[in-house]
VOBA-1610 file (N, C-alpha, C; in pm, whole numbers, padded with zeros to 5 digits, always signed):
BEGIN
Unk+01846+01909+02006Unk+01728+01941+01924Unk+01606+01957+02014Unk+01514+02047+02054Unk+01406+02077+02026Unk+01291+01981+02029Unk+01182+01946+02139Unk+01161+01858+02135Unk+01053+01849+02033Unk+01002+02002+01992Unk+00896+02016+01889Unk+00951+02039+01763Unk+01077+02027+01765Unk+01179+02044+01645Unk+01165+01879+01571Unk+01219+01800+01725Unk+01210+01687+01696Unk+01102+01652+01632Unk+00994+01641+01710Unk+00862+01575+01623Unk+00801+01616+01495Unk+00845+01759+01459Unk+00829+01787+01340Unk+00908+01719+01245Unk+01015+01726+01255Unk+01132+01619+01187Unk+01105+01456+01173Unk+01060+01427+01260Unk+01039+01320+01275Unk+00900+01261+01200Unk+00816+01390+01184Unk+00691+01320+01105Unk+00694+01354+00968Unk+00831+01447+00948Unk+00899+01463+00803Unk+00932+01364+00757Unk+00984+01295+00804Unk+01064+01134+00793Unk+00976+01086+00768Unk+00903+01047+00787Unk+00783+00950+00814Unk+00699+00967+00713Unk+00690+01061+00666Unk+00626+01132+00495Unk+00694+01077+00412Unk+00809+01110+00428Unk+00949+01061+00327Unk+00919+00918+00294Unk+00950+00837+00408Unk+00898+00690+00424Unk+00859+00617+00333Unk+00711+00703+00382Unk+00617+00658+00255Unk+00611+00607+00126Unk+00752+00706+00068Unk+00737+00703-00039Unk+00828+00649-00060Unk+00891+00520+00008Unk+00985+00395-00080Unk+00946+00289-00183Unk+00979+00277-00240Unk+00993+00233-00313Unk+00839+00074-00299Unk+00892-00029-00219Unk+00805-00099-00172Unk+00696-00090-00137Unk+00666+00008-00068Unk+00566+00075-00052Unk+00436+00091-00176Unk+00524+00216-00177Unk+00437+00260-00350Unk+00396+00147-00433Unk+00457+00035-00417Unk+00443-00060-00562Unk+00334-00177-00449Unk+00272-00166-00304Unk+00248-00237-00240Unk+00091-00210-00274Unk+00099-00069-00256Unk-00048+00011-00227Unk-00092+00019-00336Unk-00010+00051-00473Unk-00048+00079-00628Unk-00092-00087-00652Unk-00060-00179-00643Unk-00117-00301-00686Unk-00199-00302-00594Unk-00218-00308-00463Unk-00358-00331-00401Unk-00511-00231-00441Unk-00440-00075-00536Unk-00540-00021-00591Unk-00556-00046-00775Unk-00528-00141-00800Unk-00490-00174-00916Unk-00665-00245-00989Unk-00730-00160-01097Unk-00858-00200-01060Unk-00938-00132-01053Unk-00905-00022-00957Unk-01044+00008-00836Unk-00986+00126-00795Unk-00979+00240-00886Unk-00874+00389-00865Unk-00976+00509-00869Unk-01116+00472-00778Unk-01220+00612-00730Unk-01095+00650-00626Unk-01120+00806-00625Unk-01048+00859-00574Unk-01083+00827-00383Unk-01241+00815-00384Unk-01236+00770-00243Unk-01171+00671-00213Unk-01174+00527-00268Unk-01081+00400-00262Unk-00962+00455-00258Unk-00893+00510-00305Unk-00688+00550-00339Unk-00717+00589-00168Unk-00750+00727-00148Unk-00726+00781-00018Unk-00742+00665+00064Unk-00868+00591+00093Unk-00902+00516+00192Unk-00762+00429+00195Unk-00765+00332+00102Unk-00670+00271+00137Unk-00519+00288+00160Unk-00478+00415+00138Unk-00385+00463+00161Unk-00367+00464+00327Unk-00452+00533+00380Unk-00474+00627+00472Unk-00464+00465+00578Unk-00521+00331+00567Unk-00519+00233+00599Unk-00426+00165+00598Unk-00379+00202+00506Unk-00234+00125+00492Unk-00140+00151+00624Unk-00102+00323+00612Unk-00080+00377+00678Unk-00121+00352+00855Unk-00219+00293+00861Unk-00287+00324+00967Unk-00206+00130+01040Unk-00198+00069+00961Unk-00135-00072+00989Unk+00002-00071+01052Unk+00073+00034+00913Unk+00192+00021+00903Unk+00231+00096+01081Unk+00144+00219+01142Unk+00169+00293+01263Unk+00170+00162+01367Unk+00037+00091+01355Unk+00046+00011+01470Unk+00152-00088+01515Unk+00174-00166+01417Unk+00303-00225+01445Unk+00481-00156+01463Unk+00451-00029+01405Unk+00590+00063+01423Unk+00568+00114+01584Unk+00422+00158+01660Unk+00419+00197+01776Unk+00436+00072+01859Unk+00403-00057+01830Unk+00370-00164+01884Unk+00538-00217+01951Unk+00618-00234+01809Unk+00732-00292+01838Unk+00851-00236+01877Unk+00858-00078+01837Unk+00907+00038+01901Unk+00923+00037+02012Unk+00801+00084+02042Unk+00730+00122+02193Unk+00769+00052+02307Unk+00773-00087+02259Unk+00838-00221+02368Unk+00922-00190+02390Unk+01066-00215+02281Unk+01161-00199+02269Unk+01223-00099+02353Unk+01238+00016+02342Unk+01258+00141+02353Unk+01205+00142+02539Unk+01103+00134+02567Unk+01048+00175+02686Unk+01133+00020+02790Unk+01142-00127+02716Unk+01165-00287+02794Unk+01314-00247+02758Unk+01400-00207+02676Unk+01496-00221+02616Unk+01532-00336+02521Unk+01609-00368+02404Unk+01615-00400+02331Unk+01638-00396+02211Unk+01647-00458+02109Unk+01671-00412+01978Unk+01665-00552+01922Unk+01648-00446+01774Unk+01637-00567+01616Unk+01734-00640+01626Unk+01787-00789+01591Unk+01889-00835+01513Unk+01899-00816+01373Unk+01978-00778+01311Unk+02031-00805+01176Unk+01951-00890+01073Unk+01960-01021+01149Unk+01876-01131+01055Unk+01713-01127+01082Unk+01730-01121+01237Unk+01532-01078+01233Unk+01521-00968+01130Unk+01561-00832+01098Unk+01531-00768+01026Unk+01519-00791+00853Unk+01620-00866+00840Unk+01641-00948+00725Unk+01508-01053+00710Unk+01444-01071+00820Unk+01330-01202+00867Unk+01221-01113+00786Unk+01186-00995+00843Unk+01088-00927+00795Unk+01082-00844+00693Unk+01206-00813+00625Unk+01198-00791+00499Unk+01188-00884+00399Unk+01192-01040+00436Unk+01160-01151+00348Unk+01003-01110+00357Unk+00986-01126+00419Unk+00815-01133+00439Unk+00701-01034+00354Unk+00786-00906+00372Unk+00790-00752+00230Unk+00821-00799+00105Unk+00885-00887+00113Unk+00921-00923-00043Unk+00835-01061-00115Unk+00789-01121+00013Unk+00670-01245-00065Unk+00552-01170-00035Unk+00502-01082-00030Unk+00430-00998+00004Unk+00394-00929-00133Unk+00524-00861-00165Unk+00501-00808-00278Unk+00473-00883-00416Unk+00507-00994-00397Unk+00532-01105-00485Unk+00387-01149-00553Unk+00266-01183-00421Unk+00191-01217-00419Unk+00115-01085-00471Unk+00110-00992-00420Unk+00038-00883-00476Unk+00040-00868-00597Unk+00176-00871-00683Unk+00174-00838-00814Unk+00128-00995-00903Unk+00121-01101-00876Unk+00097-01210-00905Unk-00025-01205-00867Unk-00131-01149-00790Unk-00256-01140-00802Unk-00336-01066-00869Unk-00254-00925-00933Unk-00279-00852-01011Unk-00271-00928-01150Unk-00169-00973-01205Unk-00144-01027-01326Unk-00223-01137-01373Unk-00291-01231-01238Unk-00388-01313-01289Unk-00499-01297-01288Unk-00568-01172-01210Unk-00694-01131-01229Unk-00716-01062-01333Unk-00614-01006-01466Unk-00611-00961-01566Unk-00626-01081-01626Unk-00550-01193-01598Unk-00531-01332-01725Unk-00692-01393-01692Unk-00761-01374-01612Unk-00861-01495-01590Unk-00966-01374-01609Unk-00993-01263-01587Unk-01135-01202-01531Unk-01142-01072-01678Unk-01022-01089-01772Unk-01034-00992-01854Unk-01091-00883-01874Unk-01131-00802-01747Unk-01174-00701-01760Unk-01158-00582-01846Unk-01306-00511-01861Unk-01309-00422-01991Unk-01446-00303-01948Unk-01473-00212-01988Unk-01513-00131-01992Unk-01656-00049-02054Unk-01772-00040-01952Unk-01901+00019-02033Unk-01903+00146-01937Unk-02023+00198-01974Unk-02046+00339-01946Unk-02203+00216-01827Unk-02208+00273-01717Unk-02303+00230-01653Unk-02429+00345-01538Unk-02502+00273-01503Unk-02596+00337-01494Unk-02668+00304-01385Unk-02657+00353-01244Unk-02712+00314-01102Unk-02853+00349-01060Unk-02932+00285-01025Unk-03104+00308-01026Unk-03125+00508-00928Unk-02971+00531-00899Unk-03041+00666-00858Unk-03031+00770-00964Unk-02976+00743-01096Unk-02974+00772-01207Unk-02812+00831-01252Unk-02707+00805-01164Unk-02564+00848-01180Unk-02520+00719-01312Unk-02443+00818-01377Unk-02389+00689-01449Unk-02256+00762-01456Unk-02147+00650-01470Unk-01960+00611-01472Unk-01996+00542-01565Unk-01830+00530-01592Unk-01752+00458-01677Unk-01657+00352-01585Unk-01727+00245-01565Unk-01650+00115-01456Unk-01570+00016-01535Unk-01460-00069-01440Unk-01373-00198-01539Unk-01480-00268-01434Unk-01511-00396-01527Unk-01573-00492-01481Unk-01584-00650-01550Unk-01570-00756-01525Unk-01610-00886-01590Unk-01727-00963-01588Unk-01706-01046-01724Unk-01779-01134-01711Unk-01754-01244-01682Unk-01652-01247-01608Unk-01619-01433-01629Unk-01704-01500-01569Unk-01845-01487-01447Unk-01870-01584-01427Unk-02068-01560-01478Unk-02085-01496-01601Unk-02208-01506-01698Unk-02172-01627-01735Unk-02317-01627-01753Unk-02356-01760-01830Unk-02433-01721-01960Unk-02498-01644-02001Unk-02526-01558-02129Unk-02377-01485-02199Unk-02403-01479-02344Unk-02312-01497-02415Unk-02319-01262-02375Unk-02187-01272-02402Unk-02146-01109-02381Unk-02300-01004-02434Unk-02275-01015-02546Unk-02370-00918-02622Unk-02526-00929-02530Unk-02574-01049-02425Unk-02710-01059-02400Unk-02686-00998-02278Unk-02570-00987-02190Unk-02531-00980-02074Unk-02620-00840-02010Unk-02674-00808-01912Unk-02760-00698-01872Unk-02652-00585-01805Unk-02516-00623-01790Unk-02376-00529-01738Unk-02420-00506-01594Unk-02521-00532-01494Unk-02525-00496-01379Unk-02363-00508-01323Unk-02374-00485-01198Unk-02198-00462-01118Unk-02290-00435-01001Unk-02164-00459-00887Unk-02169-00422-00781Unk-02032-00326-00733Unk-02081-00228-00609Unk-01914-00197-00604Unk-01852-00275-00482Unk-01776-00350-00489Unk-01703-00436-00424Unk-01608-00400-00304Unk-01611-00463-00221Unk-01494-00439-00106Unk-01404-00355-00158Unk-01371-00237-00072Unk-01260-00162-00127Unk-01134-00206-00064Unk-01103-00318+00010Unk-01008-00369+00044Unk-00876-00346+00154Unk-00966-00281+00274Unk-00907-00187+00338Unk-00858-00323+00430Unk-00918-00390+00503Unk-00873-00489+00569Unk-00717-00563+00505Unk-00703-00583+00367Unk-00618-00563+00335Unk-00499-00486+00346Unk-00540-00396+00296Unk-00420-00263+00285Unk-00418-00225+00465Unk-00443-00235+00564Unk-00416-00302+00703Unk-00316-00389+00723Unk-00361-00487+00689Unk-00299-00581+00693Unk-00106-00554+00616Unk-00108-00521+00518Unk-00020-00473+00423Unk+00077-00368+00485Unk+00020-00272+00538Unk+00087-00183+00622Unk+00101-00277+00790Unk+00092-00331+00779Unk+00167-00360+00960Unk+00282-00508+00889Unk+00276-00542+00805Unk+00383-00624+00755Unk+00502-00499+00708Unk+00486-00399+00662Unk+00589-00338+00611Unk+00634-00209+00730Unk+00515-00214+00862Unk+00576-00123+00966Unk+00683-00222+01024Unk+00624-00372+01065Unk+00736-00455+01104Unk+00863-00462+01091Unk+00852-00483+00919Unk+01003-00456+00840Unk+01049-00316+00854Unk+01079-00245+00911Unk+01061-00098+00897Unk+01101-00032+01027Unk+01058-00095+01130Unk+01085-00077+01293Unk+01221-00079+01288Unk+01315-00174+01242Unk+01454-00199+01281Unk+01487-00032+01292Unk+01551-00024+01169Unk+01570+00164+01113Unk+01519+00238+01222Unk+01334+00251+01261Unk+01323+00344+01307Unk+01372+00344+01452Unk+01410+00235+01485Unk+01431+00199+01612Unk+01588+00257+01627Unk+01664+00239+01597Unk+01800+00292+01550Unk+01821+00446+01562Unk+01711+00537+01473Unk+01687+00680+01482Unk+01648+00707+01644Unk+01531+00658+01681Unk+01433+00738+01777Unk+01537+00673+01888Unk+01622+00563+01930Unk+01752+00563+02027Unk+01844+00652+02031Unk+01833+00746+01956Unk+01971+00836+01930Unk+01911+00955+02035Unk+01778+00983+02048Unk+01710+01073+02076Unk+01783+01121+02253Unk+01746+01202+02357Unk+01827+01209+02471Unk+01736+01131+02565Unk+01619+01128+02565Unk+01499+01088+02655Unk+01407+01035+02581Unk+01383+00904+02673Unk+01253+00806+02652Unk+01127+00905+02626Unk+01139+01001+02640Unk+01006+01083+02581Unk+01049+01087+02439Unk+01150+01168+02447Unk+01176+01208+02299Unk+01182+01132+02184Unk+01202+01014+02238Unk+01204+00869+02150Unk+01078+00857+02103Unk+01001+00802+02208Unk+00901+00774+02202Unk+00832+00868+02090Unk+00808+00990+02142Unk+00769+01105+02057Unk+00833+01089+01917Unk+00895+01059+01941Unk+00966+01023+01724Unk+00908+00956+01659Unk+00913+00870+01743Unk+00834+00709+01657Unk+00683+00788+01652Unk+00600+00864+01733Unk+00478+00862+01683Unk+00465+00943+01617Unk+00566+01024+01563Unk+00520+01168+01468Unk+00567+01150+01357Unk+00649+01022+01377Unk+00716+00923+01245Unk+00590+00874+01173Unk+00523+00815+01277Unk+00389+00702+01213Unk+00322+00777+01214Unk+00271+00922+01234Unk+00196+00994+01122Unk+00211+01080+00996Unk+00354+01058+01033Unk+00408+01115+00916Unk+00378+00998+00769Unk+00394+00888+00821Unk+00371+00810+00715Unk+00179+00808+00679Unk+00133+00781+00792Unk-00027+00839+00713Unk-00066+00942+00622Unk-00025+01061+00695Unk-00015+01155+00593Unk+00056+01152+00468Unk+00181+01098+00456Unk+00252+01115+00325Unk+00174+01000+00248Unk+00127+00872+00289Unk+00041+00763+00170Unk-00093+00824+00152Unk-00151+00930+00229Unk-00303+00925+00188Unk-00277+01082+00084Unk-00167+01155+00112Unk-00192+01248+00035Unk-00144+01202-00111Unk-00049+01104-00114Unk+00010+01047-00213Unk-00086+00974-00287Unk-00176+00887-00253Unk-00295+00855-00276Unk-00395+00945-00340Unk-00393+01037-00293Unk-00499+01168-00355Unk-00482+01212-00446Unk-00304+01235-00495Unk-00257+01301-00549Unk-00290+01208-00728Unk-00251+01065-00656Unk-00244+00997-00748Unk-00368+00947-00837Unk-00486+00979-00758Unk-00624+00975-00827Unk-00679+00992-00930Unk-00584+01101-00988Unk-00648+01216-01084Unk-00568+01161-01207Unk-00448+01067-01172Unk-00351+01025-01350Unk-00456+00888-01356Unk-00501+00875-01223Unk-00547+00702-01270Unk-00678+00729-01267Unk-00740+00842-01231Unk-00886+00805-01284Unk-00918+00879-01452Unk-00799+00931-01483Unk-00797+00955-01634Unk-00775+00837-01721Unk-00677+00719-01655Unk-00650+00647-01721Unk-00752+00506-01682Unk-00855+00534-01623Unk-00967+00412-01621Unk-01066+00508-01715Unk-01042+00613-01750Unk-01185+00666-01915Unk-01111+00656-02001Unk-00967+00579-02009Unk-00939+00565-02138Unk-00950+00465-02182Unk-00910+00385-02280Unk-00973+00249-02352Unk-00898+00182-02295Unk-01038+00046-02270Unk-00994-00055-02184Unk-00876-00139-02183Unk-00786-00148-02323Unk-00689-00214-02331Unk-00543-00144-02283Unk-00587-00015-02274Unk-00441+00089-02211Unk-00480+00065-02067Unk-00587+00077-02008Unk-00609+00088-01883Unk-00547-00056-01798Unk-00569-00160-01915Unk-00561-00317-01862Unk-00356-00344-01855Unk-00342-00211-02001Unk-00154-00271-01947Unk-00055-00170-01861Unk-00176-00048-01790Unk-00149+00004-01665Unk-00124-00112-01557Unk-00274-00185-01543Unk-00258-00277-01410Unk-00137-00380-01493Unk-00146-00426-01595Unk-00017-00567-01589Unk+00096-00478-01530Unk+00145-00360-01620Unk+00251-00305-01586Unk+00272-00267-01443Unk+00165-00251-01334Unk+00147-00238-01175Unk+00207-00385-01141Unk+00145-00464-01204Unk+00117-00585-01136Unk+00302-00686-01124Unk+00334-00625-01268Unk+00475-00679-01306Unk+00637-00607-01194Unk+00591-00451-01188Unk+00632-00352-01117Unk+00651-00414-00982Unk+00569-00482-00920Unk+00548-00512-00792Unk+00607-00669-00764Unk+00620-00755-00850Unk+00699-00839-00866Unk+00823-00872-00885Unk+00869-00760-01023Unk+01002-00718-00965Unk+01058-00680-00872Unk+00992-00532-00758Unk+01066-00481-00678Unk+01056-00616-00558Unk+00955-00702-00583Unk+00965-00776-00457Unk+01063-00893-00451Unk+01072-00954-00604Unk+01198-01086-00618Unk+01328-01002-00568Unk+01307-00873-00577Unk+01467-00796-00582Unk+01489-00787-00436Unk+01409-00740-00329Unk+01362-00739-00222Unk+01409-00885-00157Unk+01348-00989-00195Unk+01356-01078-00157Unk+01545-01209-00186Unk+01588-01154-00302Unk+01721-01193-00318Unk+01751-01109-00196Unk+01741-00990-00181Unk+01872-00913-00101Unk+01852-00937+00037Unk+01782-00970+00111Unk+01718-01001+00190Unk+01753-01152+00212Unk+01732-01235+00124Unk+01784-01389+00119Unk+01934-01364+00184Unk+01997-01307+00149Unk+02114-01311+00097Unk+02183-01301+00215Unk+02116-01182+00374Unk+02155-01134+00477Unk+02091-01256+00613Unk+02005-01367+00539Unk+01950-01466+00682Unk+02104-01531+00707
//
């Protein structure tokens, strides 16, 4: 193969990636909330940007020192994807149970006004006196960082496996990085794409919008207990 064959292929993959399963349900609860289309991209694109460093990081060693995954280390770090996910969707589900967020039409002193989810849980005036100010809050990129280099970790074994098959330590090498932009690109466009169902469904009424996020939040708990049995199962 082609060494520009290769890297095209290789950042095909890496698009593909993206879109597993874990993933999707990692980034959709960390945008669960908070679905401006700048936030989706950003944190996508961050995610992405985590998930590269640790895929170039542990790769890169590997491959160039020699070496490889074990079985159970890999099994190690897909536990870690799966309490991961656990926690994500369990943080979603209780910031719905405690912060009940709901929905006004608002109004910023440069005269823009949205339609924002926001709470009151920590007023001290009864709802109806409440003045609705907001702030817009961390978009949570340090996070979704963070999030993506736990799931490049889990994730290295595989790619490490592919980009060895390759004929030359270039060509390897070169896999893995057109791999890890392949995955930027495939979460931030996926992200973009996804903007437009969820910023329809934050102008719709606050109680559909609220069993979007449970249903995110539940989504992400499942795939992660499931994650995490199968994974148990291989230490």
């Amino acid at each position: 193969m082609e060494y520009y064959t290769l890297l095209i292929f290789g950042c095909l993959v890496g698009m593909q990636h993206a879109l597993e399963a874990d993933h999707l349900a990692a980034v959709t609860a960390m945008g669960a909330g908070r679905t401006s289309r700048r936030a989706l991209v950003l944190r996508g694109s961050f995610w992405g940007l985590g998930h590269t460093a640790t895929l170039l990081s542990i790769c890169g060693v590997l491959l160039i020192f020699g070496g490889s995954i074990s079985p159970r280390t890999e099994a190690g770090l897909e536990l870690a994807v799966a309490v991961m996910l656990v926690l994500l969707g369990s943080s979603v589900l209780r910031r719905l149970w405690r912060q009940r967020p709901h929905f006004h039409i608002h109004q910023h002193p440069s005269g823009v006004r949205h339609i924002h989810a926001h709470t009151h849980s920590h007023d001290v005036t009864p709802h109806s006196q409440s003045a609705h100010h907001h702030e817009h809050h961390d978009l949570g990129l340090g996070r979704a960082v963070v999030v993506g280099m736990v799931h490049g970790a889990a994730g290295s074994a595989g790619l490490l496996v592919l980009a060895a098959a390759a004929d030359s330590l270039m060509n390897a090498v070169g896999y893995v990085v057109a791999f890890a932009v392949g995955t930027i690109i495939g979460m931030a466009a996926l992200s973009f794409v996804a903007s437009y169902p969820l910023g329809v469904l934050e102008r719709c009424a606050g109680w559909f919008n609220n069993a979007i996020s449970a249903l995110i939040g539940s989504a992400a708990l499942i795939i992660g207990s499931r994650l995490f049995l199968q994974s148990w199962g291989t230490l």
